[in-house]
N, C-alpha and C positions, 0 to 999 in steps of 0.2 A: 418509509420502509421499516419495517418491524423484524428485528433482528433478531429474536430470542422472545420469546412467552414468559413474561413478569421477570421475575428478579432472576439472574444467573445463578444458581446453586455454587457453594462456599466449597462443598465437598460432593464433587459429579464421583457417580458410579462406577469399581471398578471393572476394566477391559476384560474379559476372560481369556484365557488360554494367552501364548506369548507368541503363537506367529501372526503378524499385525497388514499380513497379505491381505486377507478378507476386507480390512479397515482401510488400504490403501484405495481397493477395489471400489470402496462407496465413495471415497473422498475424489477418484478420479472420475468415477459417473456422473458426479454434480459437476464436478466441476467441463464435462463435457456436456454438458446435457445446456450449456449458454452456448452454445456453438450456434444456434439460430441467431446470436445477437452479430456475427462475423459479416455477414452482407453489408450491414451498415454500422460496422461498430471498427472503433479504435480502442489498440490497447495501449495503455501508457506504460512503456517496455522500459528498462533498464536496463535488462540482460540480465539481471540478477533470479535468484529460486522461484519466487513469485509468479513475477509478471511472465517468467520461461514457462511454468507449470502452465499458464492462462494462454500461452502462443500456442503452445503442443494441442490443447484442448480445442482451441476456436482458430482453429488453423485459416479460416477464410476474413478476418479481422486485420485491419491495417496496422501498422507497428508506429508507434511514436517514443520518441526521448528526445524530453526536456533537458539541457544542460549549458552552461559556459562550457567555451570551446577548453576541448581537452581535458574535461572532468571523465572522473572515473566511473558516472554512468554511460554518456558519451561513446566513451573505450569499448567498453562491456559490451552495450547493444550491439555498436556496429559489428562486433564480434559475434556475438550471439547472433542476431540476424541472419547472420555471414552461414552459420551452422542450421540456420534453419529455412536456408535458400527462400527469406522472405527480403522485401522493400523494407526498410527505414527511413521513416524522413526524419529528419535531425533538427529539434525549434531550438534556436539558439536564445540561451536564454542572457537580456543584456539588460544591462540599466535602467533605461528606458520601459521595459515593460516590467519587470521587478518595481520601481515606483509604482506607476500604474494601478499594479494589480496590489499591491498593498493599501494605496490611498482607498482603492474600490473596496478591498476587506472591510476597513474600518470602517468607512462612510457607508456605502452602503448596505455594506451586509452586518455593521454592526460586531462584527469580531471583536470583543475587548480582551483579549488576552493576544501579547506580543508573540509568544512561542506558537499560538493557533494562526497568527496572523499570516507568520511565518513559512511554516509547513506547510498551509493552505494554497502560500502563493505558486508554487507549479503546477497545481491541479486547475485552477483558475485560469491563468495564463492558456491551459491546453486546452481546458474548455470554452476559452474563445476564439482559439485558431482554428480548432477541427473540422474540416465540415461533414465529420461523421455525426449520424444520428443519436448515439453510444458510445461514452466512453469509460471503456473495461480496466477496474484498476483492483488493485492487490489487497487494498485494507483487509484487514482481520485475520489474515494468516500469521502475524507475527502475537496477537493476542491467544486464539485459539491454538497454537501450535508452540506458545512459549517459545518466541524468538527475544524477547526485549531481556537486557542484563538486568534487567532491576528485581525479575523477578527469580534471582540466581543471587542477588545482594543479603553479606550477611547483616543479619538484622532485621529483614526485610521479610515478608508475610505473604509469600506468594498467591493463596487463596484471596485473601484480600486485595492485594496488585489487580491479580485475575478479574476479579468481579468488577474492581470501579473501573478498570478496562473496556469493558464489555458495557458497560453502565454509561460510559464516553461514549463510547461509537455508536451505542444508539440514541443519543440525543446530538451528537452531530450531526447525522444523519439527514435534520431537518436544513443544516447550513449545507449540504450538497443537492438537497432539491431546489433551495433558493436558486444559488449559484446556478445549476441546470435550467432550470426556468428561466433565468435571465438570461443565459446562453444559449438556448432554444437547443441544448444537447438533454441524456438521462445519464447517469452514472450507474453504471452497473458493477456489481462487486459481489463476485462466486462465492467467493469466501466467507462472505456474511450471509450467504443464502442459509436459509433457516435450518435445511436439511445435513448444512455443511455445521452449525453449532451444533444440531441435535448428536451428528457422528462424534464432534470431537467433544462433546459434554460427556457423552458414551462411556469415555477411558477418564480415569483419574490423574486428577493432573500430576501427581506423583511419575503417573507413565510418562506422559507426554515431554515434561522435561528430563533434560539431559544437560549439562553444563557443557560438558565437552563437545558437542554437536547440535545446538539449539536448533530448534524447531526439525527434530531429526526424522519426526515420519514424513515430513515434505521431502527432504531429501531424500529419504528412501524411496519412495515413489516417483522422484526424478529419474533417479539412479536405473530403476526397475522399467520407465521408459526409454531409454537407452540416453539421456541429457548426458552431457560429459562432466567431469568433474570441476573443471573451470565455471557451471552453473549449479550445477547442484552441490557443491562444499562450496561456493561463493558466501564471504562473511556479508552479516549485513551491514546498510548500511544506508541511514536515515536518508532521504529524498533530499531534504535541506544542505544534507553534504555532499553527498553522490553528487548531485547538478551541479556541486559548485555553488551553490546561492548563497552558504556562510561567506565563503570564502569574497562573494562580491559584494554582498553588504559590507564585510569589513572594511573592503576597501573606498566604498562611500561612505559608511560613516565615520572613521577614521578613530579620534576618544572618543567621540559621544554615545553612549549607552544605547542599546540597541532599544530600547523601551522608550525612550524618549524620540527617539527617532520615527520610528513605528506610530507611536500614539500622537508624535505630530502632527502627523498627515490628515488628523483628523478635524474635519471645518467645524469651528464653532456656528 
């Protein structure tokens, strides 16, 4: 999947005029316009701004959330669901498949970096439960829409965050085809549909961030489809934590460094 046409721009064009209707308008058309993928597609829900914006859109798509019981994605979706008179099914996420799908990163898909190994494990995990054809997930709204703190850090060079951002996600890209291929699933992701970088490269990122309300024209366009505030002002909050998975690695690996952990599992 090709994410973007060569190098992301340092300094994208700015927005004209200041009512950002029109731009909500294109961002909600792509992101409707995967509704064909809802027959046989699963979205990987949390309840949170994201994956809510992707349930509203492809209203015919199964609901899934990964988590340990009683995590604060868990909470969320069956909540959010609850608001969107859809099914949840709820994969509990537990020891047993957390190993699993970490040993399968490293070995076979080759992951050498602990924190990708990491993050990677509940997209994994769901892509070998599903028995959807498609599973629809949220990446790139937090890139393109300046949701991450890092790039509100003082010191910090948000054009340059931005790009090697953008520069990430399209060469992981190639580790979610793997992964899908091996799970006989696609991974689908609106957000990085090309037509969705071309709109938000459109505005300067100057527009697009806001400290006090990150990633604020997603919520706006929540807001604007009637989503309640419990979803659309929902803070974020990394997969790795939402599910719970920091918190259960901690308590398997106890001291031992999660880097050493991780990269054990790998067979000489």
């Amino acid at each position: 999947m090709k994410i973007f046409k060569g190098r992301p721009p340092l300094l994208p064009i700015a927005m004209t005029g200041t009512d950002p209707g029109p731009v909500l308008d294109r961002i909600a058309a792509v992101l409707k316009d995967h509704s064909s993928y809802g027959t046989e597609g699963t979205i990987l829900f949390s309840g949170g701004l994201d994956s809510s914006l992707l349930a509203w859109a492809i209203p015919g798509a199964d609901l899934l959330v990964i988590g340990a019981d009683g995590s604060k994605d868990v909470q969320a979706a069956v909540h959010a669901a609850d608001g969107f008179q859809r099914e949840l099914t709820v994969l509990d996420l537990t020891e047993n498949a957390v190993r699993s799908a970490l040993s399968r990163l490293v070995n076979e898909f080759q992951v050498e970096s602990t924190l990708q190994a990491i993050y990677m494990t509940p997209f994994l995990i769901a892509a070998e439960t599903t028995d959807a054809s498609y599973l629809i997930t949220g990446q790139g709204a937090d890139e393109l829409f300046c949701g991450y703190t890092k790039y509100y850090k003082e010191g910090r060079i948000p054009e340059y965050e931005y790009a090697k951002d953008l520069q990430k996600l399209e060469m992981e890209q190639t580790l979610y085809e793997r992964i899908g291929l091996a799970c006989g699933i696609t991974f689908i992701m609106p957000f990085l549909d090309e037509r969705m970088v071309e709109i938000a490269e459109s505005i300067d990122l100057e527009t697009r961030m806001r400290e006090d309300r990150r990633k604020w024209m997603l919520r706006d366009l929540a807001k604007a489809i009637g989503l309640p505030a419990t979803i659309s002002e929902r803070p974020k909050k990394a997969v790795q934590y939402g599910s719970g998975l920091m918190d259960l690695l901690r308590g398997i690996t106890g001291d031992m460094p999660l880097h050493e952990f991780v990269m054990g599992m790998k067979v000489q």
